[in-house]
Biopython code that builds the backbone (N, CA, C, O; Angstrom):
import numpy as np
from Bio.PDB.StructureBuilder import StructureBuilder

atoms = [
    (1, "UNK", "N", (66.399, 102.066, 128.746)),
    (1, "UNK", "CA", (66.727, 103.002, 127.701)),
    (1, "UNK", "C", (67.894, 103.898, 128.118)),
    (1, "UNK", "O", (68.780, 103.982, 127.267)),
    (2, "UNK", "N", (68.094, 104.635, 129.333)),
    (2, "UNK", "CA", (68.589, 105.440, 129.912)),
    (2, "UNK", "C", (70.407, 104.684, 129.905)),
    (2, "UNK", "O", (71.516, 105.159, 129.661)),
    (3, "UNK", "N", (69.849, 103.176, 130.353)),
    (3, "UNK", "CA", (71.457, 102.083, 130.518)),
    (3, "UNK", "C", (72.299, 102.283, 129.288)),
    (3, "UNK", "O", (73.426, 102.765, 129.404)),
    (4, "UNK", "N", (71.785, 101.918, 128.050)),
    (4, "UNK", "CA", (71.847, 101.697, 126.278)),
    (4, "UNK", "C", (72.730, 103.168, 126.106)),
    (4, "UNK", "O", (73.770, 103.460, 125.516)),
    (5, "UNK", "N", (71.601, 104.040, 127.065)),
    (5, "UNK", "CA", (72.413, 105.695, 126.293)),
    (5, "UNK", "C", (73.886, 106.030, 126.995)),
    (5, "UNK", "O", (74.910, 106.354, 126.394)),
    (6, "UNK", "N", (73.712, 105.861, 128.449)),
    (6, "UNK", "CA", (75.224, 105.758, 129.041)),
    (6, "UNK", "C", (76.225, 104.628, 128.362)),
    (6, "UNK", "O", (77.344, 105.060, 128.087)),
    (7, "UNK", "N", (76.005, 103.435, 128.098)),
    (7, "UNK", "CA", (76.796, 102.740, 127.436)),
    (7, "UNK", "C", (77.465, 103.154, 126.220)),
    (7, "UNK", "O", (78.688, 103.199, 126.090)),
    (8, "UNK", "N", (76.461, 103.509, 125.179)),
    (8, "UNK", "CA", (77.044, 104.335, 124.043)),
    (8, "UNK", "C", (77.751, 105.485, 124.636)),
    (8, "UNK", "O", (78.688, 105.754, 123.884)),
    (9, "UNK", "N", (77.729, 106.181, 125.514)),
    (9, "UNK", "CA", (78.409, 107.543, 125.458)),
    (9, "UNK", "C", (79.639, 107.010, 125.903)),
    (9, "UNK", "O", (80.630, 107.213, 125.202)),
    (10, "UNK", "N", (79.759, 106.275, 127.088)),
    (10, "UNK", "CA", (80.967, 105.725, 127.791)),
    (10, "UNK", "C", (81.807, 104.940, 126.564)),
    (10, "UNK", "O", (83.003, 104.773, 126.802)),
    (11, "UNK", "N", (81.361, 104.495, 125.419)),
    (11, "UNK", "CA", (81.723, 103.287, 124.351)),
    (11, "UNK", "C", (82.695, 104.550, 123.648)),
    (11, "UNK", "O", (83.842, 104.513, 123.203)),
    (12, "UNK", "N", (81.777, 105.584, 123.749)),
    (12, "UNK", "CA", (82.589, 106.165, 122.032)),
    (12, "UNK", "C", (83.793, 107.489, 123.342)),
    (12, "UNK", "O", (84.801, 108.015, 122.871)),
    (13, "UNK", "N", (83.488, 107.677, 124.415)),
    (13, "UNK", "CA", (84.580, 108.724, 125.375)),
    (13, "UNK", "C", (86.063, 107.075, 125.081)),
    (13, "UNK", "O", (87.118, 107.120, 124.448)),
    (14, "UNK", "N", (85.504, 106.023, 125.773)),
    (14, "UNK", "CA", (86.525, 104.997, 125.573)),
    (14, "UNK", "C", (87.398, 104.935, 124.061)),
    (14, "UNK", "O", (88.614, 104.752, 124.001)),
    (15, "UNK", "N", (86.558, 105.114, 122.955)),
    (15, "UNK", "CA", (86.779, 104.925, 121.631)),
    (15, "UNK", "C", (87.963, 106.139, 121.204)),
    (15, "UNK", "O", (89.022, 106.096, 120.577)),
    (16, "UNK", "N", (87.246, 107.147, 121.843)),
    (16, "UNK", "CA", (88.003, 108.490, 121.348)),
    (16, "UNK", "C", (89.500, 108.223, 122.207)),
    (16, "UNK", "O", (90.607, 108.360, 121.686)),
    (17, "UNK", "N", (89.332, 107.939, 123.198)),
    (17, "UNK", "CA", (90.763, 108.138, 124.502)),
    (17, "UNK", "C", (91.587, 107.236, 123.694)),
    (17, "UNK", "O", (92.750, 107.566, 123.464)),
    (18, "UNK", "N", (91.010, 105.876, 123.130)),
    (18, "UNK", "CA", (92.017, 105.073, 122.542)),
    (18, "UNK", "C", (92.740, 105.422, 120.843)),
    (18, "UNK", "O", (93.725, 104.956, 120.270)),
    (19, "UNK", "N", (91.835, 106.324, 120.489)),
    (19, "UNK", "CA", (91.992, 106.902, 119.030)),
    (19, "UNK", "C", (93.126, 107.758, 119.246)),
    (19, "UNK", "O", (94.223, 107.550, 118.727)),
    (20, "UNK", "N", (92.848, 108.793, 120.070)),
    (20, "UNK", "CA", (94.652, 109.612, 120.851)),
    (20, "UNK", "C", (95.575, 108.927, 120.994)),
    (20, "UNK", "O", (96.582, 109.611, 121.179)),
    (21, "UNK", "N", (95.822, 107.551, 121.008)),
    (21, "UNK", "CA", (96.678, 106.648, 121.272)),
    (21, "UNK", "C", (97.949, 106.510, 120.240)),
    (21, "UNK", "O", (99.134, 106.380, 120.546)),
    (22, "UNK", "N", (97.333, 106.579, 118.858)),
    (22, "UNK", "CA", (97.737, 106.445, 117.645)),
    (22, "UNK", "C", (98.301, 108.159, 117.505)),
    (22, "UNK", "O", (97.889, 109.207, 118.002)),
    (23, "UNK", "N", (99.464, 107.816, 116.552)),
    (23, "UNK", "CA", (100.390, 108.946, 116.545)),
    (23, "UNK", "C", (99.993, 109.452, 115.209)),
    (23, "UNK", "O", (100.458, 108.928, 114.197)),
    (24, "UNK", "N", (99.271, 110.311, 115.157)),
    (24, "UNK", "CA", (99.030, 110.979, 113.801)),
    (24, "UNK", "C", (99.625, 112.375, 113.164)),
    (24, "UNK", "O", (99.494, 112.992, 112.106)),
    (25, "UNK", "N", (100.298, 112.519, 114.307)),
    (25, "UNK", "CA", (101.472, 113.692, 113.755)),
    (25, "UNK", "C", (102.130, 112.903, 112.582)),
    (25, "UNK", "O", (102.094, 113.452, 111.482)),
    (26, "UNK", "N", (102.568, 112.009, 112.655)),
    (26, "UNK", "CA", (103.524, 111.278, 112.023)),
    (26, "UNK", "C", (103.619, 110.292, 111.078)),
    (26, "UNK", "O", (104.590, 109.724, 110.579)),
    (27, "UNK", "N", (102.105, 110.161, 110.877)),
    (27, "UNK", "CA", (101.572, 108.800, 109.858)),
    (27, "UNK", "C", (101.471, 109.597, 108.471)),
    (27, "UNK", "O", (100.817, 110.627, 108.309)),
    (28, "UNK", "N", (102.218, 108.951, 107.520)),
    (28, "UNK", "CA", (102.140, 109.079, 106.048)),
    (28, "UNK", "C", (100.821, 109.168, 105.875)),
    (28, "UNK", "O", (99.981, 108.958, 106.750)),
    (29, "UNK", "N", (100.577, 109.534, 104.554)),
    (29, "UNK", "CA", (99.202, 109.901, 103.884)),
    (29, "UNK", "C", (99.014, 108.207, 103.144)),
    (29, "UNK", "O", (99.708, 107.493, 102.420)),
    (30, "UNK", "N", (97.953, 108.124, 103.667)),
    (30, "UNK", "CA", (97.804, 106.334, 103.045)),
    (30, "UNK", "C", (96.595, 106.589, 101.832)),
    (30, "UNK", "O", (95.524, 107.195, 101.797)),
    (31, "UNK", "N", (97.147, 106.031, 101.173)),
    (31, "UNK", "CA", (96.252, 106.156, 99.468)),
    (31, "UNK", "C", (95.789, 104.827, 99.151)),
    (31, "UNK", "O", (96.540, 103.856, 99.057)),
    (32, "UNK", "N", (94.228, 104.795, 98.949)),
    (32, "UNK", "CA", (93.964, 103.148, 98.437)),
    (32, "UNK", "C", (94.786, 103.128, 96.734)),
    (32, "UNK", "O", (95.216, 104.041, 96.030)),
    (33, "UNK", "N", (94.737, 101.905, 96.584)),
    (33, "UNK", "CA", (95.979, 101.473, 95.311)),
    (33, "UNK", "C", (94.408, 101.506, 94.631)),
    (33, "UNK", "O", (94.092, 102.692, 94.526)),
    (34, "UNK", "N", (93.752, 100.972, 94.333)),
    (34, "UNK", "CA", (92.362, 100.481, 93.479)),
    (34, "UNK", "C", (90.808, 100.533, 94.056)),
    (34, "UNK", "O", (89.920, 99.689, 94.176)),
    (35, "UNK", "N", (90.923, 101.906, 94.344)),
    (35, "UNK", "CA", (89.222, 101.948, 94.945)),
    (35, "UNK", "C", (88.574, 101.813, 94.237)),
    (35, "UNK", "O", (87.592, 101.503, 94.911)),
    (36, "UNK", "N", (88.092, 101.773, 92.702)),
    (36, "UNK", "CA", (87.080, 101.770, 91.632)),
    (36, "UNK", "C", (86.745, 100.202, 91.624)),
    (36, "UNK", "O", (85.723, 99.515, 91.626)),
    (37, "UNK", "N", (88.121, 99.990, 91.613)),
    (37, "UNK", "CA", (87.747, 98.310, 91.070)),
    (37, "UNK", "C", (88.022, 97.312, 92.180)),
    (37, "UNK", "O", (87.315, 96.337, 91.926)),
    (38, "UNK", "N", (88.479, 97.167, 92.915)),
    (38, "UNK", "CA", (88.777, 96.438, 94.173)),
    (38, "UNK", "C", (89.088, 97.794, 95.538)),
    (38, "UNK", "O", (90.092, 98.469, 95.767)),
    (39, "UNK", "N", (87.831, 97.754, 96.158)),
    (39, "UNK", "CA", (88.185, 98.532, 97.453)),
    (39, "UNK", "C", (88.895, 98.304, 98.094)),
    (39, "UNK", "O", (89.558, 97.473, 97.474)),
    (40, "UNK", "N", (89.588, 98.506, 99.554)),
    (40, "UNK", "CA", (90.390, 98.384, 100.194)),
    (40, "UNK", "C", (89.202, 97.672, 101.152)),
    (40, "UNK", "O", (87.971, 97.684, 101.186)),
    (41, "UNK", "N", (90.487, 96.937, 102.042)),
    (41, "UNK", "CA", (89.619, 96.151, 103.245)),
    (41, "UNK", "C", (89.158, 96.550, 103.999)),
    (41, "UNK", "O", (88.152, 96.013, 104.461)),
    (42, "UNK", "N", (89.675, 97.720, 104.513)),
    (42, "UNK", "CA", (89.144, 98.758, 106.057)),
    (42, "UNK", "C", (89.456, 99.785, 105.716)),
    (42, "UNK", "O", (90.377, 100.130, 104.976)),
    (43, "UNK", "N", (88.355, 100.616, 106.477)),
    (43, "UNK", "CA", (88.928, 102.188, 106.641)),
    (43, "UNK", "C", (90.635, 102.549, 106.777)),
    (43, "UNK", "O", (91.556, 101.960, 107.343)),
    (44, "UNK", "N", (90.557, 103.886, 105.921)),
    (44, "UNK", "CA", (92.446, 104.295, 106.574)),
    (44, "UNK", "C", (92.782, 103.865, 107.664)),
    (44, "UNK", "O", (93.568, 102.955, 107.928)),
    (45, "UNK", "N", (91.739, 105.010, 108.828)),
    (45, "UNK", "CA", (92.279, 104.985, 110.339)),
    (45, "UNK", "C", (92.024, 103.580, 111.226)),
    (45, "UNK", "O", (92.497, 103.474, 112.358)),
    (46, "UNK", "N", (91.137, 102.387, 110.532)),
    (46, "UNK", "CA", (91.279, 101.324, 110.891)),
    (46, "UNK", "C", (92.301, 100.498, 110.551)),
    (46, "UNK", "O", (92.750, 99.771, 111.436)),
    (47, "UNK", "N", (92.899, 100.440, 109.149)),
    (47, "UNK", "CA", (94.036, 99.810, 108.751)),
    (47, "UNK", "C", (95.132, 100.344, 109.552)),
    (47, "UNK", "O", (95.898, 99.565, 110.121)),
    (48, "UNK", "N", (95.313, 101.993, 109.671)),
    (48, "UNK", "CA", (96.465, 102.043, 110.331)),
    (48, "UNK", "C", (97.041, 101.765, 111.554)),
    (48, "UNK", "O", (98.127, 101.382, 111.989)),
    (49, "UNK", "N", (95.479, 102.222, 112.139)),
    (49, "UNK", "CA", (95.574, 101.162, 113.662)),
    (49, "UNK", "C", (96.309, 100.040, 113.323)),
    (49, "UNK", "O", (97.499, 99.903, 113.606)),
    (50, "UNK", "N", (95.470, 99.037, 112.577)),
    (50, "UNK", "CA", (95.762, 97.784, 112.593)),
    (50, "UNK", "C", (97.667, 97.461, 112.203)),
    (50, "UNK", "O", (98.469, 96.789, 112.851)),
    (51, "UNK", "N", (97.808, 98.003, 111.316)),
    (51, "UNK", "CA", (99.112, 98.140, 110.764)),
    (51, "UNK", "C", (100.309, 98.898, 111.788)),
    (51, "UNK", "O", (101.519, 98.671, 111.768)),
    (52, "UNK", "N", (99.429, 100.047, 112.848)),
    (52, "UNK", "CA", (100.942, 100.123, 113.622)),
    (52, "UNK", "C", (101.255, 99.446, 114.929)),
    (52, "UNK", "O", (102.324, 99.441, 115.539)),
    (53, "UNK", "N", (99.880, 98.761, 115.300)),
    (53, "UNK", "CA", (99.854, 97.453, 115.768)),
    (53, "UNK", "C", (100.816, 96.333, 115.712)),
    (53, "UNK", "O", (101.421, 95.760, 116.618)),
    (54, "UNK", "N", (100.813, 96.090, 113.956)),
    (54, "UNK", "CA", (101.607, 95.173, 113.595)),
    (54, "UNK", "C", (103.206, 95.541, 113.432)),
    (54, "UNK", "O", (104.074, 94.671, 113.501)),
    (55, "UNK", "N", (103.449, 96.734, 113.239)),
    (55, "UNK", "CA", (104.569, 97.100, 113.438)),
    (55, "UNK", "C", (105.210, 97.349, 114.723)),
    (55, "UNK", "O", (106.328, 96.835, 114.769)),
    (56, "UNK", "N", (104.741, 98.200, 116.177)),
    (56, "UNK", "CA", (105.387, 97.809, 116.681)),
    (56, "UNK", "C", (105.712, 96.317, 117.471)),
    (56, "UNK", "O", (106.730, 96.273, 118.162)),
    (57, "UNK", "N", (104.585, 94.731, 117.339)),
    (57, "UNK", "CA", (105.107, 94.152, 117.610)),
    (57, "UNK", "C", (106.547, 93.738, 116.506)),
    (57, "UNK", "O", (107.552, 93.229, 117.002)),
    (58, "UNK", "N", (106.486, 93.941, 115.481)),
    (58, "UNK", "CA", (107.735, 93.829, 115.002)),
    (58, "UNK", "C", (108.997, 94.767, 115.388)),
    (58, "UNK", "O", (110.098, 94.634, 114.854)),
    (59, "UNK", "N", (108.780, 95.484, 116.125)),
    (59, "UNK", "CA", (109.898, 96.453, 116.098)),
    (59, "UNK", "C", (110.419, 95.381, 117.624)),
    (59, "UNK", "O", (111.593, 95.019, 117.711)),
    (60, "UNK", "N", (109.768, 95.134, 118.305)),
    (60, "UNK", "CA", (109.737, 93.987, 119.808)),
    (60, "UNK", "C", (111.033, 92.849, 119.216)),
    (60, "UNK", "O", (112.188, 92.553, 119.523)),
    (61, "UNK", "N", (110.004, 92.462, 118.188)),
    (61, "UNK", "CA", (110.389, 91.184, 117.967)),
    (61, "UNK", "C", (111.858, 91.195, 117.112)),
    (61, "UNK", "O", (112.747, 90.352, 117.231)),
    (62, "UNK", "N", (111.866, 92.190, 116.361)),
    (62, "UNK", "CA", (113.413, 92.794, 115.924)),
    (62, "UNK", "C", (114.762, 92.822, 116.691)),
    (62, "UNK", "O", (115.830, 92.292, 116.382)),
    (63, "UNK", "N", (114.437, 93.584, 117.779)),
    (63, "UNK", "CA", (115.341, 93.728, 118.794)),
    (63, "UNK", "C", (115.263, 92.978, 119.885)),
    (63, "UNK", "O", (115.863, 93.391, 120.877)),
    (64, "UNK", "N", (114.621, 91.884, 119.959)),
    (64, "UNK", "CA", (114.342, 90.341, 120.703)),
    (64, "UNK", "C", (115.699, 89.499, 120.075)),
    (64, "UNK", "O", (116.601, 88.880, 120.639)),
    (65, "UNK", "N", (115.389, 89.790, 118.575)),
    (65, "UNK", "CA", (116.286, 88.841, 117.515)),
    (65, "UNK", "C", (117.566, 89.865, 117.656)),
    (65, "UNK", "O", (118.049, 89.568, 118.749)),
    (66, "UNK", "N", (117.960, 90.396, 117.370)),
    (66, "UNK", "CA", (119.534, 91.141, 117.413)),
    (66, "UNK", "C", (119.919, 90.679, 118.376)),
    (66, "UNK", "O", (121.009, 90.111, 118.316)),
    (67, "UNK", "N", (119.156, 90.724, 119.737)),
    (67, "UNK", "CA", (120.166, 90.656, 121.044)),
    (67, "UNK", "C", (120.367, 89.274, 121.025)),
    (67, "UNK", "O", (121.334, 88.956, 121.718)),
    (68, "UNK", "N", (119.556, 87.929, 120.245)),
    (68, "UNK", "CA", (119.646, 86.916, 120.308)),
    (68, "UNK", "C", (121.252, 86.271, 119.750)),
    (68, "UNK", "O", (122.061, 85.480, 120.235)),
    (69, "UNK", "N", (121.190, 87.028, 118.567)),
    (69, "UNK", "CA", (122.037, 87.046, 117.637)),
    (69, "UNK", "C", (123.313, 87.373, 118.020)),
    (69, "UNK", "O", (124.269, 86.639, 117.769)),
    (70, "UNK", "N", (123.441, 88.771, 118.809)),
    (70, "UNK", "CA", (124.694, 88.946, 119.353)),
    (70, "UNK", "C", (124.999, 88.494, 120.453)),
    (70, "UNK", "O", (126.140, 88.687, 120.872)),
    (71, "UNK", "N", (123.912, 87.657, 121.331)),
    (71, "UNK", "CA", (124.429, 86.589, 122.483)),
    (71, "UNK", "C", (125.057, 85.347, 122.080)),
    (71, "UNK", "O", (125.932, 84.859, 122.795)),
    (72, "UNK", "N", (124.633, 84.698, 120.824)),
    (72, "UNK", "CA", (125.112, 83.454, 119.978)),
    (72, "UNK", "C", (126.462, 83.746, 119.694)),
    (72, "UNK", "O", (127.345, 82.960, 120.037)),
    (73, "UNK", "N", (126.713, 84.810, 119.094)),
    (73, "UNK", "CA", (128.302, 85.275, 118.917)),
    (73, "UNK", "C", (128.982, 85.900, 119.693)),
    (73, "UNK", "O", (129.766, 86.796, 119.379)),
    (74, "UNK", "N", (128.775, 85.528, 120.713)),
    (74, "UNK", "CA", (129.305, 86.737, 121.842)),
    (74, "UNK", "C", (129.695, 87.950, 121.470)),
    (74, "UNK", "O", (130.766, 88.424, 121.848)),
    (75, "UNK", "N", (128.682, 88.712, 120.518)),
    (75, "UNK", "CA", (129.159, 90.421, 120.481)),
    (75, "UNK", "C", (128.881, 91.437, 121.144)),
    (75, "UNK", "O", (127.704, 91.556, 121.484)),
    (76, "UNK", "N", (129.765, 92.394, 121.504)),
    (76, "UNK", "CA", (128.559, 93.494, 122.448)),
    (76, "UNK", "C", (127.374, 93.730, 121.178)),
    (76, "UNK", "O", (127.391, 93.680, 119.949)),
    (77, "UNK", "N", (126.327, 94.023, 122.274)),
    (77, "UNK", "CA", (125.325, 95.381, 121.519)),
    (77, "UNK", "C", (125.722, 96.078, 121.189)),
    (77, "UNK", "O", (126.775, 96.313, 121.782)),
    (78, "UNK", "N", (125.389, 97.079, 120.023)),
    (78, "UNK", "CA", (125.933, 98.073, 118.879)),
    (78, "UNK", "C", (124.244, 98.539, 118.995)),
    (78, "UNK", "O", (123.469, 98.060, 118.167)),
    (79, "UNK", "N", (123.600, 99.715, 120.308)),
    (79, "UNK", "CA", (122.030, 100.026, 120.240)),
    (79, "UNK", "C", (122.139, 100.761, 119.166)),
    (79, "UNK", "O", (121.031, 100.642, 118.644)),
    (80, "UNK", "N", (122.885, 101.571, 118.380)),
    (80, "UNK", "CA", (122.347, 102.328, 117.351)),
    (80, "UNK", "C", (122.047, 101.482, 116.217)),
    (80, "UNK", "O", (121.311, 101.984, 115.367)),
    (81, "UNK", "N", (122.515, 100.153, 115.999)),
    (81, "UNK", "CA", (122.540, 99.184, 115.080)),
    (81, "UNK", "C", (121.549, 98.172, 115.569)),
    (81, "UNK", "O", (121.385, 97.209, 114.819)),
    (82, "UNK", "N", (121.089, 98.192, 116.309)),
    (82, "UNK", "CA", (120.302, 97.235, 116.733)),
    (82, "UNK", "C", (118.629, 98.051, 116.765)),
    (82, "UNK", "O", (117.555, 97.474, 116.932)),
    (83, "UNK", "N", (118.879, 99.684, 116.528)),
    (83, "UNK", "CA", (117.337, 100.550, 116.814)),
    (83, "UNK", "C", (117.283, 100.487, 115.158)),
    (83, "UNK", "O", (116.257, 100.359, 114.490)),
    (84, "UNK", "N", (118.379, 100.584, 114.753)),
    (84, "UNK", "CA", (118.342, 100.856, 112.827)),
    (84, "UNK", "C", (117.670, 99.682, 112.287)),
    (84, "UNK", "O", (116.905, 99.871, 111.342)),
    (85, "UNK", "N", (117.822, 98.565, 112.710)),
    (85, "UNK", "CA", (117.243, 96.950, 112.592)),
    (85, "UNK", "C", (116.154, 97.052, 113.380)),
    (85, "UNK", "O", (115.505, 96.594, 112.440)),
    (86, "UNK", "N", (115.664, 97.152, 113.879)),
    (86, "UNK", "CA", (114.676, 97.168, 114.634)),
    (86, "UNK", "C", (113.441, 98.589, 114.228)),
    (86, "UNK", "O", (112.251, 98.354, 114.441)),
    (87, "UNK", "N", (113.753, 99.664, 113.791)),
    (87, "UNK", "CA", (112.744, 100.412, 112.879)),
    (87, "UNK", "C", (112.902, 100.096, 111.219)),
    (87, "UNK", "O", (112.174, 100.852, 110.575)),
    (88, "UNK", "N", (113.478, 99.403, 110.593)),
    (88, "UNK", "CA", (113.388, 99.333, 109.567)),
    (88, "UNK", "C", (112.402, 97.640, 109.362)),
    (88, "UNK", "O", (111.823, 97.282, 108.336)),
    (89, "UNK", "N", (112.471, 97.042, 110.394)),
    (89, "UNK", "CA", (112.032, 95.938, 110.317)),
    (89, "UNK", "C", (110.624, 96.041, 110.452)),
    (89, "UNK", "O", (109.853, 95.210, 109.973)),
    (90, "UNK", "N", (110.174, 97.310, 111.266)),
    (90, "UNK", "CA", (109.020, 97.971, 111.742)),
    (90, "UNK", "C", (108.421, 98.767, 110.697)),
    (90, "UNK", "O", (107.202, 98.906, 110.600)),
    (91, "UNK", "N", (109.303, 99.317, 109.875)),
    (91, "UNK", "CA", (108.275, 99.958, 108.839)),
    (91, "UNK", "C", (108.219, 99.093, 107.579)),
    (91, "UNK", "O", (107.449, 99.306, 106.642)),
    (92, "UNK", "N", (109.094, 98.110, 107.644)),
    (92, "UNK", "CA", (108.423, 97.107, 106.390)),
    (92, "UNK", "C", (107.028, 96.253, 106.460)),
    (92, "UNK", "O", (106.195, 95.943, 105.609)),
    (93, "UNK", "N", (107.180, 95.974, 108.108)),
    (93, "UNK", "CA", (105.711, 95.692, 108.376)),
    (93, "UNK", "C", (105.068, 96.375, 107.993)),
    (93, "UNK", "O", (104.544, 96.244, 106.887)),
    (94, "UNK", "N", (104.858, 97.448, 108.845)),
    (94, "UNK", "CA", (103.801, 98.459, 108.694)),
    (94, "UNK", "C", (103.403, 98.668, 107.073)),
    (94, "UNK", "O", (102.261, 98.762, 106.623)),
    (95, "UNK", "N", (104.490, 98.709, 106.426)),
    (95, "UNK", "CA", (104.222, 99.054, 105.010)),
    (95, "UNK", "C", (103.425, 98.107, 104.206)),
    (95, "UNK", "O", (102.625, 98.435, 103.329)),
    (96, "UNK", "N", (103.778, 96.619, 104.664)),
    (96, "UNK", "CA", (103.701, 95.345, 104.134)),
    (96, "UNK", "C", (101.926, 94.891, 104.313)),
    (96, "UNK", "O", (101.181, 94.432, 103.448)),
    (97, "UNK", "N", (101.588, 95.257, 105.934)),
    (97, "UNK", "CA", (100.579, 95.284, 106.128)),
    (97, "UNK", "C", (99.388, 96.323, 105.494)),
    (97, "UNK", "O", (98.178, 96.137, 105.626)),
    (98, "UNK", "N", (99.847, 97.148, 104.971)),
    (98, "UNK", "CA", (99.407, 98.146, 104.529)),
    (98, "UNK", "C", (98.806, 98.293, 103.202)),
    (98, "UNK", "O", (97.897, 98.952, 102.698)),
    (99, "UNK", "N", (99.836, 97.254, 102.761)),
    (99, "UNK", "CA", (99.653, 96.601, 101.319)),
    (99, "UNK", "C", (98.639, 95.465, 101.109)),
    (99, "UNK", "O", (98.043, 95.153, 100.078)),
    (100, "UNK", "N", (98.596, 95.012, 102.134)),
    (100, "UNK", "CA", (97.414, 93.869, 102.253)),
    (100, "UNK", "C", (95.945, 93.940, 102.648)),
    (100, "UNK", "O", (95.012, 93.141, 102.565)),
    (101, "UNK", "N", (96.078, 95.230, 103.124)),
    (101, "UNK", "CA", (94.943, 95.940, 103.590)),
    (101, "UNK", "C", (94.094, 96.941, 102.081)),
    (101, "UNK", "O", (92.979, 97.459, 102.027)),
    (102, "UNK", "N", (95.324, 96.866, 100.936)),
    (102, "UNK", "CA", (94.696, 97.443, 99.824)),
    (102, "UNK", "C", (94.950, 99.071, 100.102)),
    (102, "UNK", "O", (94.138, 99.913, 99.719)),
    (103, "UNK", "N", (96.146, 99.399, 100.797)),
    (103, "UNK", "CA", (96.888, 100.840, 100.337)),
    (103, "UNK", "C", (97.738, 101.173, 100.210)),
    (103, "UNK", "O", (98.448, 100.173, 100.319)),
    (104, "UNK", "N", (98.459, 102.132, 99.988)),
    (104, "UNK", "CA", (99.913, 102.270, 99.755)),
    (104, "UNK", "C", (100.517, 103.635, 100.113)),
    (104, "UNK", "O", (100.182, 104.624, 99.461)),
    (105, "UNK", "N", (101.495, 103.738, 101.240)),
    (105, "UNK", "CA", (101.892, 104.652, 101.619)),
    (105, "UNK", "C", (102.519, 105.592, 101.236)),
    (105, "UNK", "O", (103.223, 105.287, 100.273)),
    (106, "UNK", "N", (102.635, 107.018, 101.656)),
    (106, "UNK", "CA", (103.660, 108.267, 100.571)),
    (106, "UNK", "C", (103.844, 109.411, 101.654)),
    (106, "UNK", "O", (102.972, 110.168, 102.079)),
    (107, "UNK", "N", (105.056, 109.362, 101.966)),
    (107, "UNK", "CA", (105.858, 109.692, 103.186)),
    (107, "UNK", "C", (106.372, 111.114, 102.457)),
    (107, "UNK", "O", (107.059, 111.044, 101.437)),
    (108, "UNK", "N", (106.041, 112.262, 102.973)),
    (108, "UNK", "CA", (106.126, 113.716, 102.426)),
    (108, "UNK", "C", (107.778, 113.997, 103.176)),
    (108, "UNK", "O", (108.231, 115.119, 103.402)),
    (109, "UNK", "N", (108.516, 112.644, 103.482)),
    (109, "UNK", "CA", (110.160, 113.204, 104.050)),
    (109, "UNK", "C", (110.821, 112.610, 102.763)),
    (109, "UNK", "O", (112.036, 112.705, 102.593)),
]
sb = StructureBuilder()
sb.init_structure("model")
sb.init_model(0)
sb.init_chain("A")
sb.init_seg("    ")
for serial, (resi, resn, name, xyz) in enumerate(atoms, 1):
    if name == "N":
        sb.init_residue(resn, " ", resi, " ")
    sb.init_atom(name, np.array(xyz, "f"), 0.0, 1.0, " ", f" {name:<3s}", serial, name[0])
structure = sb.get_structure()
């Protein structure tokens, strides 16, 4: 009994340390599109996990592809053009995923 109760406590100290992980200064207000009639798939703070997950491997995989791109053409790097491609590629995910998850984002900038 005593094992069960340390496990849970250690489960949710682990749970919380990884919940700090996620940047919530900065996350839009996520609104389900149709809660009456079609719920959303997951909780907010589970979708968004999930969704900035998926964004920054896209932001990786963005600037994987630019540098690919400007090695094929022999161009220098242009990093301010290559971070501009590389977060915009990142918040279409994020957004995209977000949408599939059954919410829709609204950015107070």
């Amino acid at each position: 009994m005593l094992g069960s109760l340390v496990r849970v406590v250690v489960f949710c100290g682990f749970a919380a340390v990884l919940g700090g992980c996620v940047d919530h200064a900065n996350a839009p207000l996520i609104v389900p599109v149709a809660a009456q009639t079609d719920p959303p798939l997951n909780f907010t703070g589970v979708a968004h996990t999930i969704c900035v997950a998926d964004g920054n491997f896209m932001y990786a995989e963005a600037r994987r592809q630019y540098e690919l791109r400007a090695g094929m053409t022999n161009m220098p790097i242009d990093a301010a053009n290559e971070e501009a491609t590389a977060r915009a590629a990142a918040r279409r995910q994020y957004v995209a995923c977000l949408s599939s998850q059954g919410y829709r984002t609204v950015y107070d900038r």
